[in-house]
C-alpha positions in Angstrom: 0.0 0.0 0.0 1.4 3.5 -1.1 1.2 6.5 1.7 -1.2 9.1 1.1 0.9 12.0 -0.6 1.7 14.8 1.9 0.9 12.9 4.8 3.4 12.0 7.7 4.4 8.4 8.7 2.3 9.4 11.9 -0.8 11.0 9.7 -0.6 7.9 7.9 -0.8 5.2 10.4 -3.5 7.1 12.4 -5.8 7.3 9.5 -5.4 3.7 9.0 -6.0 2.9 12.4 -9.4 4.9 12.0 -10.3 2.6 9.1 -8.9 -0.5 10.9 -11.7 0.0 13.3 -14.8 1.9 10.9 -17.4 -0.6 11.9 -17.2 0.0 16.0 -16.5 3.8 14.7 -19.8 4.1 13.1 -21.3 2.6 16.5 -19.2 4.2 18.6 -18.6 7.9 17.1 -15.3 9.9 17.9 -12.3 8.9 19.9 -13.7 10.9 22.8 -16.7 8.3 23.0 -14.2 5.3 22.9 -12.5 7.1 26.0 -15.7 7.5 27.7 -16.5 4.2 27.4 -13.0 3.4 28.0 -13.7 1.1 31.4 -14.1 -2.0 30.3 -12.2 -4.4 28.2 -8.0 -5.5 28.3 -5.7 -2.9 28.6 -2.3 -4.3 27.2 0.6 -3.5 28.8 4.0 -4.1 26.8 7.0 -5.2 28.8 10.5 -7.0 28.3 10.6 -10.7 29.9 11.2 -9.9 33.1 9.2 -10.5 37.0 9.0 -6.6 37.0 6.6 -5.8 34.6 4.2 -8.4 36.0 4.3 -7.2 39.2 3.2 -3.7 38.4 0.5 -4.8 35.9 -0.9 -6.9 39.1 -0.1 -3.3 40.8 -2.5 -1.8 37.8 -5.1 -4.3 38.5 -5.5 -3.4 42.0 -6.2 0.0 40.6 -9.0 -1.3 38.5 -10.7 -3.4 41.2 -10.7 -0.4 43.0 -11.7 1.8 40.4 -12.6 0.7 37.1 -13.8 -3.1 38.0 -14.6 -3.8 34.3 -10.8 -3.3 33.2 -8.2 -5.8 33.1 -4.7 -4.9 32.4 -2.4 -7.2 31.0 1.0 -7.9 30.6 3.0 -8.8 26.5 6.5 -9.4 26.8 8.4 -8.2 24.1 11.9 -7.6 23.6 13.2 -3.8 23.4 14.2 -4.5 19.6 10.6 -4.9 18.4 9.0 -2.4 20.3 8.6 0.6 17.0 8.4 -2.1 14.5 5.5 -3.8 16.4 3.5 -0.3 17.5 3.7 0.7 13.7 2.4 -2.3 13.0 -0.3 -2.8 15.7 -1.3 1.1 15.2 -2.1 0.0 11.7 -4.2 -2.5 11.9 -6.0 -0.5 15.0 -4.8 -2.4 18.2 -2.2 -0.9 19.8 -0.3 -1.2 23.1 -2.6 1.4 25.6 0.8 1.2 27.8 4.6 0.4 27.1 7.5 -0.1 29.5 10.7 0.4 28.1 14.4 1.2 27.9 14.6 4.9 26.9 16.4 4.7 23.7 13.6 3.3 22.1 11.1 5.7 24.2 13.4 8.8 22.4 12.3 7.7 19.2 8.7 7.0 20.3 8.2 10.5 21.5 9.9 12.3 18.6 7.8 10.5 16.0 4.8 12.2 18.0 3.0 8.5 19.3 3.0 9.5 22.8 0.8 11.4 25.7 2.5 13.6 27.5 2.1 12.8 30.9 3.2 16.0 32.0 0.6 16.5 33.7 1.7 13.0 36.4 4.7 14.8 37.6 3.4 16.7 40.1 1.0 13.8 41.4 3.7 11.5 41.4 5.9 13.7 43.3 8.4 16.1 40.8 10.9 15.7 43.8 11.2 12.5 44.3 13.9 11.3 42.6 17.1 10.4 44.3 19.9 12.8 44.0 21.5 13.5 40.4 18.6 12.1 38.6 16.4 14.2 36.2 13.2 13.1 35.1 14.0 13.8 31.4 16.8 11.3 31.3 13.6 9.0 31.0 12.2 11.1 28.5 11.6 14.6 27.8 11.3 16.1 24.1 10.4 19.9 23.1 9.6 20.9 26.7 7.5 18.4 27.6 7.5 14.9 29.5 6.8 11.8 27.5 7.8 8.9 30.1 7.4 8.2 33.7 10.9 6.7 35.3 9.9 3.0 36.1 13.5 2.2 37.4 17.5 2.4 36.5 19.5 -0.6 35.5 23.0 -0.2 34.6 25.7 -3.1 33.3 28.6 -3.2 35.5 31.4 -5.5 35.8 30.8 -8.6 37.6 33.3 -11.0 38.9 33.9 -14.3 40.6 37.0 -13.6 43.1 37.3 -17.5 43.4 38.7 -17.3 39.7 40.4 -14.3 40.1 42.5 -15.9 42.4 43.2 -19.0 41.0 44.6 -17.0 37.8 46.8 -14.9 40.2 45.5 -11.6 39.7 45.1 -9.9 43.3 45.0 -6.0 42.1 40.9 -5.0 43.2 38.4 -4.6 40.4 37.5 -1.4 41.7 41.2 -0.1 41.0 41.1 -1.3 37.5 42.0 0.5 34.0 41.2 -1.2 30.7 45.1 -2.6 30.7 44.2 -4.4 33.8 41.1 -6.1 32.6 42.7 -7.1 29.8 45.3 -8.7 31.4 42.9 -10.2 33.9 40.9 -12.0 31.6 44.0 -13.4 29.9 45.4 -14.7 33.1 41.7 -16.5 33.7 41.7 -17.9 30.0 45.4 -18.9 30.4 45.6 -20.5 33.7 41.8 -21.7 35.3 39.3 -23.6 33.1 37.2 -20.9 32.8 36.8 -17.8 29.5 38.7 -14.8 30.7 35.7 -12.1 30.1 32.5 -12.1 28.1 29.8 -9.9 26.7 27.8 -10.3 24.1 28.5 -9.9 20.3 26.3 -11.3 18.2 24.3 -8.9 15.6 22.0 -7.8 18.3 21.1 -4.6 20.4 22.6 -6.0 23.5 26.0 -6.2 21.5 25.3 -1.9 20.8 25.1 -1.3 24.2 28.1 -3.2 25.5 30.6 -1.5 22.6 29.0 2.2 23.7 29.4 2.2 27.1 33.2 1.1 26.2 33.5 3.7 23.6 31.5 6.6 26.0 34.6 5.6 28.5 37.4 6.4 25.8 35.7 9.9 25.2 33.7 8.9 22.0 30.3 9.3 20.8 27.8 8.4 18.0 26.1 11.6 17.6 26.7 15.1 18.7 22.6 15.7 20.6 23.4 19.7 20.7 24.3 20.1 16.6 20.9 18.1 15.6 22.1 14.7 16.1 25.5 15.0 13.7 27.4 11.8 13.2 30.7 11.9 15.6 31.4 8.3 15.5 34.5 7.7 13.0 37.0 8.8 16.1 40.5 7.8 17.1 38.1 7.0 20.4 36.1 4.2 18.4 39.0 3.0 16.6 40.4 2.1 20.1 37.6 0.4 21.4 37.0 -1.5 18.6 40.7 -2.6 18.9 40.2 -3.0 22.8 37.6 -5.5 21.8 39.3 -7.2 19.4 42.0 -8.0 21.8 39.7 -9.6 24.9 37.9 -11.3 22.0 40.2 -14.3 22.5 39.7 -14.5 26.2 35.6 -15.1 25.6 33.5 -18.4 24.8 33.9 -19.0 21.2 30.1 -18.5 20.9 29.8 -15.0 21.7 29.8 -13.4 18.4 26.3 -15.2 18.1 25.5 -14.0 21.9 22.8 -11.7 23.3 21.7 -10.7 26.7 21.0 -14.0 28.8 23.6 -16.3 26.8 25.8 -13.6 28.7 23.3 -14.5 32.0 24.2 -17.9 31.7 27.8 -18.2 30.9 28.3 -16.4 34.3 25.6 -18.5 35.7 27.0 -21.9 34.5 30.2 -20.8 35.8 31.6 -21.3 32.2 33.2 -17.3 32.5 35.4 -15.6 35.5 33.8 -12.4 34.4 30.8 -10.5 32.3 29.7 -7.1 31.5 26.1 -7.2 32.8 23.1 -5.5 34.4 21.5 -7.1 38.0 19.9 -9.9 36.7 23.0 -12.3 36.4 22.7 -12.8 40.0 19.0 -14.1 40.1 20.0 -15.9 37.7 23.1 -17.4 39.2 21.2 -18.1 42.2 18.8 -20.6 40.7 20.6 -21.7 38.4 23.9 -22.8 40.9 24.0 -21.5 44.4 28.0 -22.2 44.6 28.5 -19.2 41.7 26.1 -16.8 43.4 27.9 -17.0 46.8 31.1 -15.8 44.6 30.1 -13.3 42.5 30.5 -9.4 43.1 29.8 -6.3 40.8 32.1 -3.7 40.1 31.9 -0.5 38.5 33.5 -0.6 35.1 37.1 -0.3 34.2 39.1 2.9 34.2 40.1 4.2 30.9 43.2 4.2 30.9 43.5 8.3 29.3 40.1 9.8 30.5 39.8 7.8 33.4 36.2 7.6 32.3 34.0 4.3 33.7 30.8 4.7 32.1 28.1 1.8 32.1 24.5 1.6 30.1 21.8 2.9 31.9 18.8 1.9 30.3 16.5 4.3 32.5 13.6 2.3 32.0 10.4 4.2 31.9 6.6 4.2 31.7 4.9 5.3 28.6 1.4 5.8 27.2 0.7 5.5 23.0 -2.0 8.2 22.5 -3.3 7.1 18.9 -6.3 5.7 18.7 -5.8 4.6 22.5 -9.5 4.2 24.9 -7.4 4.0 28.0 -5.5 7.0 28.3 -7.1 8.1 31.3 -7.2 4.9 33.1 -4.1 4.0 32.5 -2.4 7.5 33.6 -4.5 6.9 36.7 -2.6 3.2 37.3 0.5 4.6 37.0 0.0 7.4 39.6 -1.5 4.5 42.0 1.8 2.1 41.6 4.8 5.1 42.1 3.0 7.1 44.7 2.5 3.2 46.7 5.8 2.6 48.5 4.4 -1.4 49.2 4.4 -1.5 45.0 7.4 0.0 44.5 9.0 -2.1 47.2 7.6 -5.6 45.6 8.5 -4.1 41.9 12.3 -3.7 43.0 12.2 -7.1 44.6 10.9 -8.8 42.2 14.6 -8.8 40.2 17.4 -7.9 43.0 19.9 -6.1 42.2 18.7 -5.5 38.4 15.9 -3.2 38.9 17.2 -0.1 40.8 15.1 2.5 42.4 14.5 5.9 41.0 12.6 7.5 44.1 14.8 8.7 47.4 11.7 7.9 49.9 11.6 4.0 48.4 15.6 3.8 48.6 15.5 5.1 52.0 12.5 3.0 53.3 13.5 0.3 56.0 11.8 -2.9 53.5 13.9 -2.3 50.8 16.9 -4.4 52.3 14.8 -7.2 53.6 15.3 -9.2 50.6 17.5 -12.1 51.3 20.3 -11.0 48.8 21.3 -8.3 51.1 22.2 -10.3 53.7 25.7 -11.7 51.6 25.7 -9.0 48.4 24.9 -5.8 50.0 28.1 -3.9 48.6 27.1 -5.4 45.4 23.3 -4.2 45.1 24.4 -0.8 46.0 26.9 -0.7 43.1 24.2 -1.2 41.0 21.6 1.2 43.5 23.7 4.2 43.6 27.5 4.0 42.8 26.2 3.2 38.8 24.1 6.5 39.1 27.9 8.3 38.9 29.3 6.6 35.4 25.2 6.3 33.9 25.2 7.2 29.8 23.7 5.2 27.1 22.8 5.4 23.4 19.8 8.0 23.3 21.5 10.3 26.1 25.2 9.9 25.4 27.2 11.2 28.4 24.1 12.5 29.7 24.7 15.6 27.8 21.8 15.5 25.0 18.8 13.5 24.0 19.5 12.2 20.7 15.9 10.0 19.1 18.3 8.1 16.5 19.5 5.3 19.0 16.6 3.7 18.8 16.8 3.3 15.4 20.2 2.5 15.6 19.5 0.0 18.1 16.6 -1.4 15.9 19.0 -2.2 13.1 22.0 -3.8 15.1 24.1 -0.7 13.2 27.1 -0.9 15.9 26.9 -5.0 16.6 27.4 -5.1 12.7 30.4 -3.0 12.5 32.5 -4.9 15.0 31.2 -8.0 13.2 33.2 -6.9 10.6 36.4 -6.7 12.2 36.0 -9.9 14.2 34.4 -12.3 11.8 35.3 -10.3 8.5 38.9 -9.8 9.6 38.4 -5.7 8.5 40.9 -3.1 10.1 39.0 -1.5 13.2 39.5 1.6 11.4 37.9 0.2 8.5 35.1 -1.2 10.1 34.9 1.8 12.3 34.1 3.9 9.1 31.5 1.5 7.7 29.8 2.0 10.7 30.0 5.8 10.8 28.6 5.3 6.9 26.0 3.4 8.0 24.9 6.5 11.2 25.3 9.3 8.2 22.6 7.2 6.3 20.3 6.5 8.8 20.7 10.3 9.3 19.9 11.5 6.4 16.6 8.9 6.7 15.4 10.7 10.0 16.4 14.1 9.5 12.9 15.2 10.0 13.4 14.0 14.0 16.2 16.3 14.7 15.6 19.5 12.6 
């Protein structure tokens, strides 16, 4: 089907959307009578596979016994990856998501393609000063003076070790005093002299393979776009040429799978005690603790390795958030009401954080500070660890969409949504390309997608 000349993508798929649902339309009227009669039915709630998102739907449906007692909300995993491809696709053919959690990356884009509510008008009800120190709501998302999501929680990768190995390879310098040089020799040491892979991290032609190479190349004083000159392509640096080439040399040290790895092959090569160390966010440790109890007494979380020029340790914050679709969406109102009732609740919030210890971080100071928040069992052995991930990760946060916290750029996403970085260093480590080569491919690649999106940015 050819779009309508002179309208937008947006235009577009709302008008669709109209059609999609004519017949109820002529029954129903406008979109205003769809809201009023917005208190029955399923409200579908899209969330990564995860305990978190579960728990605050059963948070939402609290709400609606309470107050709407003919709505049901309902929980869609999804992965981050096919969040905008899915919407445009679900917008189209008139069923759309009527709430969305998600990593802000891919809420950037969301907002600048004009698909979400502003929820602006949540803020104050949830409590505009809230958040713990250094924390602003629009590193969750903010666009053109207004705010599009509501923070949901933090979650940053960090560096997470088993001592046990450590030792056996003979490295006794601390984690916490590392530079890049160090880790690199570490992991070699664990390769070289334990039965265990010296370091791994995911590089297969995935997102979670964009975000691992970012936060490396953030720490080395590089960037993909330059947020304050409308998005400009920055990438091809001597700073990417050297973490491409960092890579390349602890590529060795890893499992021979992991240029086909994504997030939880990383989760379980840690968790199968099959590596002495992973770049990962909080969940490796539930994970570990099913999975083999012996691993998760050992394992501790650092924050990332020095560079060895800037000094720079900066992880990947995803800054997950809560956001609403307004396009041909009944529940607006309903669900901005749910949302208020689970992040002013301290007992939801508590049972949202617990539900995935360390991984899902707090974002409010009175639910940080509130007595229940330690009760969970891991605190009683991995305190220092779970507030690596808490707090001391709030210090070296950055990711894709807000690189160095100093800009909101809405091309990560899209980025993201094509695998753009994990293909470049595919090209050096499975293609045999020069990093400088393949570093320039992928700078190619950014311009392009530029030059697709301009309209975001202008």
């Amino acid at each position: 089907m050819s779009q309508p000349h002179g309208l937008s993508r947006r235009q577009f798929l709302k008008s669709t959307a109209v059609g999609a649902v004519g017949a109820a339309g002529a029954t129903l009227g406008a979109p205003g009578v769809l809201r009023a009669q917005g208190k029955t039915g399923t409200v579908r709630v899209w969330g990564e596979p995860g305990p978190y998102g579960g728990v605050a739907v059963d948070g939402m449906n609290e709400w609606a016994q309470k107050n709407a007692p003919g709505l049901k909300f309902a929980i869609e995993t999804i992965p981050w990856s096919d969040v905008y491809a899915k919407l445009m696709t679900d917008l189209a053919a008139g069923r759309p998501a009527h709430c969305i959690s998600v990593e802000s990356p891919i809420a950037f884009q969301l907002m600048a393609e004009g698909l979400l509510e502003p929820v602006d008008d949540l803020v104050d009800k949830i409590g505009r000063g809230r958040l713990i120190s250094g924390m602003k709501w629009e590193y969750w998302g903010a666009w053109k003076g207004k705010q599009y999501v509501i923070p949901a929680h933090h979650q940053s990768d960090l560096l997470v070790v088993r001592p046990d190995v450590l030792k056996e390879a003979g490295v006794t310098k601390s984690p916490a005093e590392w530079n890049w040089n160090d880790q690199l020799a570490a992991a070699k040491a664990i390769k070289a002299k334990t039965k265990s892979f010296g370091l791994c991290f995911a590089l297969g032609r995935t997102i979670a393979t964009d975000y691992y190479v970012l936060h490396l190349l953030h720490s080395a004083g590089g960037r993909m776009f330059d947020a304050a000159n409308k998005s400009e392509v920055v990438f091809d640096s001597p700073a990417a040429v050297e973490t491409f080439e960092y890579i390349a040399e602890l590529f060795p040290t890893m499992p021979p799978g992991a240029v086909g790895y994504t997030f939880l092959d990383v989760v379980d090569s840690m968790a199968k005690g099959q590596s002495g160390m992973v770049f990962y966010w909080g969940r490796v440790f539930g994970r570990a603790a099913e999975v083999d109890p012996n691993v998760f007494k050992t394992l501790e979380a650092y924050q990332q390795a020095a560079h060895p020029k800037t000094g720079k340790r900066y992880n990947w914050n995803d800054f997950q958030g809560w956001l609403i679709p307004k396009d041909n969406n009944p529940y607006v109102n309903e669900v901005k009401q749910a949302l208020v009732y689970i992040q002013t609740s301290k007992d939801w919030q508590i049972r949202y954080l617990h539900s995935l210890v360390p991984n899902v971080s707090p974002v409010f100071q009175d639910v940080a500070q509130d007595p229940r928040l330690t009760q969970h069992p891991f605190f009683q052995t991995k305190r220092r660890s779970i507030f690596e991930y808490y707090t001391e990760a709030l210090k070296n946060a950055s990711n894709s969409g807000n690189e160095l916290l100093q800009g909101i750029s809405p091309l990560a996403g899209i980025v993201h949504g094509r695998a753009i970085i994990a293909q470049g260093v595919q090209r050096m480590l499975i293609d045999k390309q020069p990093a400088k080569d393949s570093v320039k491919w992928t700078h190619q690649q950014l311009e392009q997608l530029r030059r697709e999106h301009i309209r975001l940015v202008i």
